[in-house]
Each structure stands twice: as structure tokens, then as C-alpha cells.
Phi, psi and omega in degrees: 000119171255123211250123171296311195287128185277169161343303195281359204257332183274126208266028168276322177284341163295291224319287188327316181315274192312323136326278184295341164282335170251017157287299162348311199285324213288322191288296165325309157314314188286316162299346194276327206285289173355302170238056156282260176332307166326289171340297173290333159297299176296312160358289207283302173352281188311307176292022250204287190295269177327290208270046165005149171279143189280139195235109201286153137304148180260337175261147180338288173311345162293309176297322160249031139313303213283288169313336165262010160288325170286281178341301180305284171316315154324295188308292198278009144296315167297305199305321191270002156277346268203315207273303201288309186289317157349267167331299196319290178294332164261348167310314191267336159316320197257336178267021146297292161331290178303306189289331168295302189304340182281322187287331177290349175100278206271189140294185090268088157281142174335154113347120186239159166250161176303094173284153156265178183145138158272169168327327188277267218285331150332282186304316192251029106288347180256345181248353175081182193274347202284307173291100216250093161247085175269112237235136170218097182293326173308299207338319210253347171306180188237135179277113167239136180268175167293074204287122169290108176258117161249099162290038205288096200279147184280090183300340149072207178280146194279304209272340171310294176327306189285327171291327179295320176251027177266171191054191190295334196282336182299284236286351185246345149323299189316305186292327199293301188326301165326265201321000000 
């Protein structure tokens, strides 16, 4: 006997499903409420713990003793919340930051500017003050004077020159001259 109907056709295998889901919901169910109830325990747990119970005063001046103690706690609850968004807001400001420069791939370094130093202040930034080193680099040149030749040609009139050799004929004074 050969049987054609498959699993899903057989209606003992809905039946069985539908069982195990809703024991599955019933059980799910059964965990939420739980912790639901937890919750709510721990609630009262906390406030039980944080909150005293309030015990008012009968005199006026107590009462507001009591109020500026609370107010003073209020305040410095606000200042370490305040101190805390702080902290926050620049922790995701530099992880921000950091993620912008990754995505960019590089660094960008500053611009540095052109310090002068002598040498002198050069050395004592780098052996630091404790090492007093002075370097006088002229010190150790060899001093050379300058020889001057002073020649004096007699240049004689200018405007002479210049008349002797203008037109064809200076010019062939020039040649004349050459040869």
C-alpha cells in the first residue's frame, strides 16, 4: 500500500502544530508577565532604597530647612548631570571626528612657521638649559682683507671722443684704428 498524501496534507499534523504554538504562546506569555512583576519589584526595591520615606515637620523653620536641603541636592544633581552631557557630547564630538579623518584616509597636517634661530638658541633648544654651549661659527673664519686696485685712467673729455667718431668718417677712424 502506497500512501500519496504528504505531511502537510495530514490533518492530525495541523492539529499537532497548532498545539505546540500555542503552548509556545502560553509559555512566552508566562515569561512576559514575569517579568513584568520583576520590574515592578525592582522598582519598589529602588525607590525603597533612593527615597526615604517623607517625614514632614510641624514647624514652619523645619520645613524650610528641609526645602532648602532638597533644593541644594536638586542643584547638585543637575550640576553632574550637566557635567555628564558634557563628557558626552565631547566623547561623540572626538568619535566623530576620529571617523571623519578615517574616512578621509589622511591626516592634514598643520602648516608650521619659519622660526629664525641662531644657532646659539638652536643648541639650547635641543641639550636644553641645563648645557650652556656657544657656537660662534665667525670665530673660527680666517679673516681676509680686501685688495682694492685703484687705476686711474685719464678719461679725458668725453664730448671730444664722441665728435671724433661720429659720422663715416668716426667710423672709419675705428677701423683705421684696428688695423
Amino acid at each position: 500500500m502506497k500512501c500519496n498524501s504528504s505531511r502537510s496534507e495530514n490533518p492530525h499534523f495541523f492539529i499537532q502544530k497548532m498545539k505546540r504554538e500555542n503552548v509556545m504562546l502560553q509559555l512566552a506569555r508566562e515569561l512576559l508577565d514575569r517579568e513584568a512583576t520583576d520590574r515592578v519589584e525592582e522598582k519598589k526595591q529602588y525607590m525603597e532604597e533612593r527615597c526615604p520615606p517623607l517625614v514632614l515637620p510641624n514647624s514652619l523653620e523645619e520645613l524650610q530647612n528641609l526645602c532648602r536641603e532638597l533644593h541644594e541636592k536638586i542643584e547638585m544633581v543637575n550640576e553632574d548631570k550637566y557635567d555628564l552631557e558634557r563628557k558626552i557630547e565631547m566623547f561623540c564630538n572626538e568619535e566623530l571626528n576620529f571617523k571623519v579623518i578615517d574616512l578621509q584616509g589622511k591626516f592634514k597636517k598643520p602648516p608650521l612657521k619659519k622660526v629664525r634661530m641662531s644657532a646659539d638658541a638652536m643648541l639650547q633648544a635641543l641639550l636644553g638649559s641645563k648645557h650652556k654651549v656657544s657656537m660662534d661659527l665667525r670665530a673660527n673664519l680666517k679673516q681676509v682683507k680686501k685688495e682694492t686696485k685703484e687705476e686711474d685712467k685719464d678719461v679725458g673729455d668725453w664730448r671730444k671722443n664722441i665728435e671724433d667718431k661720429a659720422g663715416m668718417g668716426g667710423r672709419k677712424k675705428i677701423f683705421e684704428s684696428e688695423a
